[in-house]
Structure formats: C-alpha cells, structure tokens
ChimeraX commands (.cxc) that place a marker at each C-alpha (Angstrom):
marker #1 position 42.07,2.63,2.71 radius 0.5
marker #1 position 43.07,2.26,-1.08 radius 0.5
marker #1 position 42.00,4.53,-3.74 radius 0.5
marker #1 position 40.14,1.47,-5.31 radius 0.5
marker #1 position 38.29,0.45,-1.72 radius 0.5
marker #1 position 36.89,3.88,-2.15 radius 0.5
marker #1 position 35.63,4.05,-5.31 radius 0.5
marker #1 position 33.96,0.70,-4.71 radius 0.5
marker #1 position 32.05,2.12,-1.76 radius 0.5
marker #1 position 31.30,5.42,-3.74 radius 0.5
marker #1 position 29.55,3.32,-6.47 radius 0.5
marker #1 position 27.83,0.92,-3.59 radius 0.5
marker #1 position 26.73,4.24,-2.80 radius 0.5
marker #1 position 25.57,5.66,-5.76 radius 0.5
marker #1 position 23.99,2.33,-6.82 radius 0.5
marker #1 position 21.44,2.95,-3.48 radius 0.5
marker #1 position 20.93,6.60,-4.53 radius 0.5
marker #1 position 19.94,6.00,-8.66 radius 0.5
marker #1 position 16.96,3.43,-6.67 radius 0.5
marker #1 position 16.13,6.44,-4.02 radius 0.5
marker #1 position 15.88,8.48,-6.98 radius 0.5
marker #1 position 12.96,6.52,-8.56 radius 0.5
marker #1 position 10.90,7.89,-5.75 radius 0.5
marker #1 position 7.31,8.45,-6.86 radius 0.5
marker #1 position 5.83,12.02,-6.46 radius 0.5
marker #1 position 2.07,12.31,-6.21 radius 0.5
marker #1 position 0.61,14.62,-9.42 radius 0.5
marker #1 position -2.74,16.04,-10.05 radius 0.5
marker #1 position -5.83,17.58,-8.53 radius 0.5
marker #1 position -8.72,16.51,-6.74 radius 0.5
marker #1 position -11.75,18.20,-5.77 radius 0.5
marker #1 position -14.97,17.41,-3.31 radius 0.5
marker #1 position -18.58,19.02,-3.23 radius 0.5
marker #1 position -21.80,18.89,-1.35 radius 0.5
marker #1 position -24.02,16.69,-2.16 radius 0.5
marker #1 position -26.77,17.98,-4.22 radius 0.5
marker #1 position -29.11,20.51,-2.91 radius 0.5
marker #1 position -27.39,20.30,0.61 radius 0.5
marker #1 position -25.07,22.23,2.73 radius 0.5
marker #1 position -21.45,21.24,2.59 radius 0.5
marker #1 position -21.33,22.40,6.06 radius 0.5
marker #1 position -21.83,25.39,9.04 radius 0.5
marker #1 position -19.15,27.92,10.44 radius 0.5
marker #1 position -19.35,28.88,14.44 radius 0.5
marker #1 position -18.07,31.77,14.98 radius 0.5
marker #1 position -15.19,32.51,17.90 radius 0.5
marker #1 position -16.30,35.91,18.58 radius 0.5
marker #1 position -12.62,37.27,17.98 radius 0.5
marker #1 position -12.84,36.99,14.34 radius 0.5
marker #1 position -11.85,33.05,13.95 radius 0.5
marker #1 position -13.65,29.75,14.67 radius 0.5
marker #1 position -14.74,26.19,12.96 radius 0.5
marker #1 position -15.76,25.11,10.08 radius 0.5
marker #1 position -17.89,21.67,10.48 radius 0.5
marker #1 position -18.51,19.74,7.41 radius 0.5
marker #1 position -21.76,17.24,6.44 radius 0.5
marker #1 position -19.94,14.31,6.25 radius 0.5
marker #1 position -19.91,12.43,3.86 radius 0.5
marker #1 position -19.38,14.57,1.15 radius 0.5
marker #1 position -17.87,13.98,-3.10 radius 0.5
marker #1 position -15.08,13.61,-5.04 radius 0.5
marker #1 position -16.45,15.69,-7.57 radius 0.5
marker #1 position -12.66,15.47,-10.28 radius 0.5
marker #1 position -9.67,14.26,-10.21 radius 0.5
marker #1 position -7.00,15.17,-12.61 radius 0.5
marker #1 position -2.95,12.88,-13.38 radius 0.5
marker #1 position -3.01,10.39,-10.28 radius 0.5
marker #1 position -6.78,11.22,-8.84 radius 0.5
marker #1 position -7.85,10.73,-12.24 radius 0.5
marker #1 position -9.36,7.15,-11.77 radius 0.5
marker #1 position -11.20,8.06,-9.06 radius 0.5
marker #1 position -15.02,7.42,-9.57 radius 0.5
marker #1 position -16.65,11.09,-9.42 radius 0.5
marker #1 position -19.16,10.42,-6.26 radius 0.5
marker #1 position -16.68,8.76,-3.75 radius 0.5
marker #1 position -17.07,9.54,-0.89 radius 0.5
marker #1 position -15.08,11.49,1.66 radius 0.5
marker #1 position -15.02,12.43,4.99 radius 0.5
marker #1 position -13.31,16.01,6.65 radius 0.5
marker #1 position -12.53,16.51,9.90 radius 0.5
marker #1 position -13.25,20.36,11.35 radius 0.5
marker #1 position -10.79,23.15,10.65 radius 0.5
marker #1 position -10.74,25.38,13.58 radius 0.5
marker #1 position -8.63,28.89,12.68 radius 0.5
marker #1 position -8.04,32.28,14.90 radius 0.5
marker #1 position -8.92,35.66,13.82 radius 0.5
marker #1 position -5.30,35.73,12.18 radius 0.5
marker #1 position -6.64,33.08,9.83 radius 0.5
marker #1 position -3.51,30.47,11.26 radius 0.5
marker #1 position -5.43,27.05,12.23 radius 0.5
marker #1 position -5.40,26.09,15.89 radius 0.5
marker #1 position -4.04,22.58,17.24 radius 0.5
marker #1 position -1.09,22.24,15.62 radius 0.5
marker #1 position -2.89,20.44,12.07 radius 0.5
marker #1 position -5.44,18.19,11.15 radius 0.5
marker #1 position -4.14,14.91,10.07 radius 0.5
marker #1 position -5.88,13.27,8.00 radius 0.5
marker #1 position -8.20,16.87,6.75 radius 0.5
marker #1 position -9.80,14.46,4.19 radius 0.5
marker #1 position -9.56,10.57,3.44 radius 0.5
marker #1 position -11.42,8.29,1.41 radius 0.5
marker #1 position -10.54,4.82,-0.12 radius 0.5
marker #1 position -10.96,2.72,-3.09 radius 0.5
marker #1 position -10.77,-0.76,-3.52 radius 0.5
marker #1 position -7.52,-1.13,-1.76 radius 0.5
marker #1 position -6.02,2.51,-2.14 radius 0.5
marker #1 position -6.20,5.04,0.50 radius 0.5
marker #1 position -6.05,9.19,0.04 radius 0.5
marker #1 position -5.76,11.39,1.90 radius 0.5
marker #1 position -4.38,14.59,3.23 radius 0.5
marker #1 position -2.84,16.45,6.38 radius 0.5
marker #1 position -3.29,19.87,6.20 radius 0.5
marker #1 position -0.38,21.03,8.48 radius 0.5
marker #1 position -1.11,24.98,8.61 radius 0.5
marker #1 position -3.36,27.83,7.15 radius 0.5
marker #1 position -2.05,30.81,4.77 radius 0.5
marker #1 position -4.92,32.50,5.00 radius 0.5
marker #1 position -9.29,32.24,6.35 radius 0.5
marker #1 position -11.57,33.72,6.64 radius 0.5
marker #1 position -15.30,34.28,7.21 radius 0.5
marker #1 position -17.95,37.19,6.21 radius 0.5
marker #1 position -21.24,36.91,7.10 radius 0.5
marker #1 position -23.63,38.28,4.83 radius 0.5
marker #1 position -26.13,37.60,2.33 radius 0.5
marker #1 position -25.07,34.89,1.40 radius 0.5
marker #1 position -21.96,34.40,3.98 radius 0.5
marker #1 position -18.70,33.55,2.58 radius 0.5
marker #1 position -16.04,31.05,3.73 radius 0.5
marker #1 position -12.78,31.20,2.02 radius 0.5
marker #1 position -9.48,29.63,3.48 radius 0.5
marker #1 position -5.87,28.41,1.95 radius 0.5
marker #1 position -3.33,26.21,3.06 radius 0.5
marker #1 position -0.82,23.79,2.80 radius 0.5
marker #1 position 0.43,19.76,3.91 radius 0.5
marker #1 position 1.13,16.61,2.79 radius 0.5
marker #1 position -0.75,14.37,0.37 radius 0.5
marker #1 position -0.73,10.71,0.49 radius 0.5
marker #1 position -1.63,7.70,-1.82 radius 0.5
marker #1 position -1.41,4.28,-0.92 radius 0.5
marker #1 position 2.16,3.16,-3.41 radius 0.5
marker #1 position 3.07,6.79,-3.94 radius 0.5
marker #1 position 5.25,8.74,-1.64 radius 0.5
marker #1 position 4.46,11.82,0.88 radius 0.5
marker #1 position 4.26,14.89,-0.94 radius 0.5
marker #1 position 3.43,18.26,-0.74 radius 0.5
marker #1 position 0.43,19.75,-1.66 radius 0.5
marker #1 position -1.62,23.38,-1.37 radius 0.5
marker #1 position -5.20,23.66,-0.03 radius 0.5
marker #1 position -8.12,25.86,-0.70 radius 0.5
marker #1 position -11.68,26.12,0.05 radius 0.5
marker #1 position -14.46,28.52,-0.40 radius 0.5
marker #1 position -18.27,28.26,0.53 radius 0.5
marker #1 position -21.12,30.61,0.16 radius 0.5
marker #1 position -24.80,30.43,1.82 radius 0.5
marker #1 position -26.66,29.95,4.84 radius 0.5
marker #1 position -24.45,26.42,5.36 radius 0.5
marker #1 position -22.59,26.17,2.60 radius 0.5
marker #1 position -22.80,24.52,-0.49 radius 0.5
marker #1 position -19.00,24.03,-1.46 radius 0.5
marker #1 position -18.42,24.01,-5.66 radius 0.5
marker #1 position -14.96,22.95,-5.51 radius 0.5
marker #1 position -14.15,22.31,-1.66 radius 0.5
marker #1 position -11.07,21.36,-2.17 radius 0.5
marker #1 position -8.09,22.09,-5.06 radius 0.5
marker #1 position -5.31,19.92,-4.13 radius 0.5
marker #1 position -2.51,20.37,-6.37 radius 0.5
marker #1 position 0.44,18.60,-5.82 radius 0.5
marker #1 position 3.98,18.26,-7.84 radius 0.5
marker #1 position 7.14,16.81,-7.99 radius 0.5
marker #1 position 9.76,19.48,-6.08 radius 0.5
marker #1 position 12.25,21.61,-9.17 radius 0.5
marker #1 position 15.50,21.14,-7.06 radius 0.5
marker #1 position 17.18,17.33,-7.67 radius 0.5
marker #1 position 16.67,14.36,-5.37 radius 0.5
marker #1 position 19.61,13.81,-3.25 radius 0.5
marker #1 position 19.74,10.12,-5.26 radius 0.5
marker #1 position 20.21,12.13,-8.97 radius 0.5
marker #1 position 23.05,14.37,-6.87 radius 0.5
marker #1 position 24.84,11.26,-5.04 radius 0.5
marker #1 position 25.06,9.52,-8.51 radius 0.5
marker #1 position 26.63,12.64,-10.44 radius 0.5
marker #1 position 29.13,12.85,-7.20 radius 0.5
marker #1 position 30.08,9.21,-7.96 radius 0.5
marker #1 position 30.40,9.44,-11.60 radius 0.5
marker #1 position 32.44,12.65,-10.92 radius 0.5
marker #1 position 34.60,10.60,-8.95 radius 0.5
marker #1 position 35.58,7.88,-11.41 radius 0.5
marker #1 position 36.56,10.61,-13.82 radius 0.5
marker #1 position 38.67,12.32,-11.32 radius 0.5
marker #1 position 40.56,8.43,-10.38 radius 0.5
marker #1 position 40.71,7.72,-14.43 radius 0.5
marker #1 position 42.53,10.98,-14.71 radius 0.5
marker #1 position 44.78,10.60,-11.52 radius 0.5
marker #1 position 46.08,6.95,-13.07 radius 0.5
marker #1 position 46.37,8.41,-16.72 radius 0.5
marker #1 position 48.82,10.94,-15.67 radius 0.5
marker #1 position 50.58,8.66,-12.46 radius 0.5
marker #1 position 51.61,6.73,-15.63 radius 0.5
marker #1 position 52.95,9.80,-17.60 radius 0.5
marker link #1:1,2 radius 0.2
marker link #1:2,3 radius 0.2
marker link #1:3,4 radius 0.2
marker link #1:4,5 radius 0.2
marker link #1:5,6 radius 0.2
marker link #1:6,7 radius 0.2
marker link #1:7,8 radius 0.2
marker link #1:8,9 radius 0.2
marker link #1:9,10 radius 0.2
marker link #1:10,11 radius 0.2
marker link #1:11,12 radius 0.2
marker link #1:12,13 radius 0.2
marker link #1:13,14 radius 0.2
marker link #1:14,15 radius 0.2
marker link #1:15,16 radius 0.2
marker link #1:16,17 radius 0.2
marker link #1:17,18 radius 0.2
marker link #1:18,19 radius 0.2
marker link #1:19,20 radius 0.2
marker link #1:20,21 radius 0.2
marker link #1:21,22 radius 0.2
marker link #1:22,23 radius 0.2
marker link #1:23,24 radius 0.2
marker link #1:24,25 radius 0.2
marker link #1:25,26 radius 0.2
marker link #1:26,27 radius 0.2
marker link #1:27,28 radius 0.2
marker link #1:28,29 radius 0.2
marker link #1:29,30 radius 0.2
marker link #1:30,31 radius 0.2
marker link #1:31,32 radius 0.2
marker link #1:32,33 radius 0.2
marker link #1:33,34 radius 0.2
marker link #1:34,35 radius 0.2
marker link #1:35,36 radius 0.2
marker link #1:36,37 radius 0.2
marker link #1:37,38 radius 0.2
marker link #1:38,39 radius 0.2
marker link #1:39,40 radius 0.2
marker link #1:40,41 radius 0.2
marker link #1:41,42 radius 0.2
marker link #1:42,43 radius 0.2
marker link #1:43,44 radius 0.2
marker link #1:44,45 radius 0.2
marker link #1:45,46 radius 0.2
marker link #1:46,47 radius 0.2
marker link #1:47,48 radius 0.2
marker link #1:48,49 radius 0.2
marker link #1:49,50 radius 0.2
marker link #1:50,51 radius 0.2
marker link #1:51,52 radius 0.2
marker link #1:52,53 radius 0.2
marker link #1:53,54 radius 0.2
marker link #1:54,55 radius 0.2
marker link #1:55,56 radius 0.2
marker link #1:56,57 radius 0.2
marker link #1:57,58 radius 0.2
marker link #1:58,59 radius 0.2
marker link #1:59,60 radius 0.2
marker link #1:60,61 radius 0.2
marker link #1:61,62 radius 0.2
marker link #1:62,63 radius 0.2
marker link #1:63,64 radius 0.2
marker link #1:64,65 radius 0.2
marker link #1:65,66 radius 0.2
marker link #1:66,67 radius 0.2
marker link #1:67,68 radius 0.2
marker link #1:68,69 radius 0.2
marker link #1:69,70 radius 0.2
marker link #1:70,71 radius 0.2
marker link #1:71,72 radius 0.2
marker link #1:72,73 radius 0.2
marker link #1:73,74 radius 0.2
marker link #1:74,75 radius 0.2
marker link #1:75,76 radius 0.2
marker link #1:76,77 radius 0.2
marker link #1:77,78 radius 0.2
marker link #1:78,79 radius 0.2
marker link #1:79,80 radius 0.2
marker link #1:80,81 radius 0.2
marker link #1:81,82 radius 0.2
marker link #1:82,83 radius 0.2
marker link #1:83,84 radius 0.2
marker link #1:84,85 radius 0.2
marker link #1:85,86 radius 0.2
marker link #1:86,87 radius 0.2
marker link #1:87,88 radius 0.2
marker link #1:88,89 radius 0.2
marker link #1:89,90 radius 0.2
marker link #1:90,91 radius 0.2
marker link #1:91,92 radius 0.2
marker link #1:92,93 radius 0.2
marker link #1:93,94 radius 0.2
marker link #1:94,95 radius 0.2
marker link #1:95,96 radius 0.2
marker link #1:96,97 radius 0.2
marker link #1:97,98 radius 0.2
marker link #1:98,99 radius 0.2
marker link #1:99,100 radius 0.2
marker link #1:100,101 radius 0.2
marker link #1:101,102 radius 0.2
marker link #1:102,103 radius 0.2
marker link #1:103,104 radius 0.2
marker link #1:104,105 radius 0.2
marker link #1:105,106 radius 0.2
marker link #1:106,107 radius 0.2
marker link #1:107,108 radius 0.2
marker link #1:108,109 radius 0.2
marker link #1:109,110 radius 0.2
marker link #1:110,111 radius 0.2
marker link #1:111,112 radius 0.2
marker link #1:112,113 radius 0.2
marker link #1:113,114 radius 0.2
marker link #1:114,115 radius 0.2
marker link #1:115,116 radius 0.2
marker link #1:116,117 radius 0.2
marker link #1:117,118 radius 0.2
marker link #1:118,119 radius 0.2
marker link #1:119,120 radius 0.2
marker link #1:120,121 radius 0.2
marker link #1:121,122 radius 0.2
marker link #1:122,123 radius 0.2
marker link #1:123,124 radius 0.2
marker link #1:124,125 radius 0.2
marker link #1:125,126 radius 0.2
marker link #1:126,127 radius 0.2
marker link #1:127,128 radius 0.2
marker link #1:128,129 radius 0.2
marker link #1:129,130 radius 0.2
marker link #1:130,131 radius 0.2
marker link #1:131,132 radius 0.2
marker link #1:132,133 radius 0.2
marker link #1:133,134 radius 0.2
marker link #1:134,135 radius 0.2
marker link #1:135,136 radius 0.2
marker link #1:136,137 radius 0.2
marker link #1:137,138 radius 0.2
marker link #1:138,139 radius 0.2
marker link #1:139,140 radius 0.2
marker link #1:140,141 radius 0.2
marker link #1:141,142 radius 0.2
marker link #1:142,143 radius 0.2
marker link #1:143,144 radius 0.2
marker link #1:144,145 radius 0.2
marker link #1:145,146 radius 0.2
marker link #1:146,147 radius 0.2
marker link #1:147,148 radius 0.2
marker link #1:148,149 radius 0.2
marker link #1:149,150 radius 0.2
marker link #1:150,151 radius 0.2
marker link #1:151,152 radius 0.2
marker link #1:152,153 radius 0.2
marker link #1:153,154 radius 0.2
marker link #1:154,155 radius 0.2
marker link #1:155,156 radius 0.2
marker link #1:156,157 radius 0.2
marker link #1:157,158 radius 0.2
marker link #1:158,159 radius 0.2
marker link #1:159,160 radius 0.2
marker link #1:160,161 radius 0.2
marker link #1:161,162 radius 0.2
marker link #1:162,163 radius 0.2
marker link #1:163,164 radius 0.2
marker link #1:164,165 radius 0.2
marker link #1:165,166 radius 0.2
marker link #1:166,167 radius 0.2
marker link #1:167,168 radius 0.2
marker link #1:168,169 radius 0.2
marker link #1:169,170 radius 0.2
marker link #1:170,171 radius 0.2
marker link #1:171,172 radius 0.2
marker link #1:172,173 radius 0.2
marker link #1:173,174 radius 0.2
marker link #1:174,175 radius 0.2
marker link #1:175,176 radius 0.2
marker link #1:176,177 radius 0.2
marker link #1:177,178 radius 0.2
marker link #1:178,179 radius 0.2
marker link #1:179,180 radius 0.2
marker link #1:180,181 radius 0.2
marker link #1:181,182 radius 0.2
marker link #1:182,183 radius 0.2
marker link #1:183,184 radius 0.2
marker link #1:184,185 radius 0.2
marker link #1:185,186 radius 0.2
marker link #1:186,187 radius 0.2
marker link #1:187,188 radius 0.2
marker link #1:188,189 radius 0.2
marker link #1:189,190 radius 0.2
marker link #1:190,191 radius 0.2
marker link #1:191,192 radius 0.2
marker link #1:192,193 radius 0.2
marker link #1:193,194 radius 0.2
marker link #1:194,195 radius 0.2
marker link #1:195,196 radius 0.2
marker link #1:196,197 radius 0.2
marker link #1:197,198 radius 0.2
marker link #1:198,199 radius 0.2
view
C-alpha cells in the first residue's frame, strides 16, 4: 500500500474518532426523600449481620444540580430493594435500574452495580447507611459512571438525602482526542519524510 493510501485511511480514521470524541458525559447530582411525615422505607434483617432495605415507593426528587437541574423538585421515583450481606457487598449480582423516573419524554435512571460499604444499627433511632457505585443514564446523554450513597434514621426511615449521585466526565482522554493526535502526528512525520526525500 502507498504511503499516501495510508495517510488517507489514518485521517478517515481520525475524522470518526474527533465525532466519538463529542461523546456526552452525564454531570451533576440528584437527590430523593420521603415524602413528608412518612417513612422512606423498612430494613429486615438477615440475622448474619446483612439483609434488605425496602423502600415506600413512590418517593422525591428532592435537587438536582448541572444535568438533573431541570428536574421539577417532587418527581417522582421509584427504587427497587437493595439486599446486602453482613460484609456490606450487595447480593444478586446488581440492581438495574436502583432508581428511575421520567419526564416528559426523558428517562433517568441508575444501575447500581455493587456496594462499598452498608450497613445497619439498630437503636434509638436505627441507622441505615450504605455506599456504592454504577452507571447513570439519561435519555440523549451517554452511560456514565456514578457513586451512590444513602443513609436513613428512625423506626422506618425517613431518608433526607436518599440518594447523592454524582457523576463526571472520566480525567484520562477519550480514545477519539488520542486517535486524532496519532493522525495529526502522522502527517507531520510524512511532511518531514518528503521534505528531506527531496534533500
């Protein structure tokens, strides 16, 4: 193949990575609470230390901060149980979606793929506290990655802030930014090679 086939195919190339590298990372924070004067939800024990947390459904977007900023505070949202073992690692391999709730045409929601931490004290009040990790989703944004945290106190549990779901663009460069600098790279190396082929 010619030198100039190449670099044709190496800019074809980069050309596909610059548009793969106007991918759109979610950004911001949301959180969810009881309703008021109600429990957010009950913990049943395992007996080993572990067991479920079952929400009231529905409960509230309570803020939203960058790309959950527009959502109206109220929404509602629905969680599925979080069931973890007395190592405070969640059992059945994630829960996907944890949360979703939609408006107008735009769907959220998370999968919260494993568990740093949970647990549970009982007491007076008893206290739930749990953090984690997964993937966040918005309906015209792209998959990203996201951290988890909850805490309740009570008899049930009234939850403040349920949930704190911070997500951000990655600090290591798209493989689109790095495929482009490899092609640019490229054409300087081929400028040079014919500048001194003709010396």
């Amino acid at each position: 193949m010619k030198t100039s086939k190449i670099l044709l195919a190496i800019l074809a190339a980069t050309v596909l990575g610059l548009g793969a590298a106007n991918a759109t990372q979610i950004n911001g924070t949301v959180g969810f609470t009881s309703a008021a004067n109600t429990t957010g939800g009950s913990f049943v024990p395992d007996g080993s230390g572990g067991g479920t947390v079952n929400f009231n459904n529905p409960l509230h977007v309570n803020f939203g901060t960058d790309d959950y900023a527009t959502v109206p505070v109220g929404t509602n949202v629905n969680f599925a149980s979080i069931t973890f073992d007395s190592a405070g690692h969640l059992v059945g391999g994630g829960n996907i979606p944890e949360w979703t709730f939609t408006v107008g045409e735009t769907i959220y929601s998370f999968d919260l793929l494993s568990l740093q931490s949970a647990s549970f004290h009982a007491g007076n009040p008893n206290a739930l506290a749990m953090m984690g990790e997964g993937t966040v989703h918005i309906t015209g944004f792209d998959d990203t990655f996201a951290t988890f945290a909850l805490q309740g106190t009570g008899k049930g549990f009234t939850f403040t802030i349920l949930q704190a779901s911070n997500t951000a663009v990655p600090g290591v460069p798209e493989g689109g930014s790095g495929l482009a600098l490899l092609g640019l790279g490229l054409i300087v190396v081929e400028g040079l090679r014919r500048k001194l082929a003709l010396i």
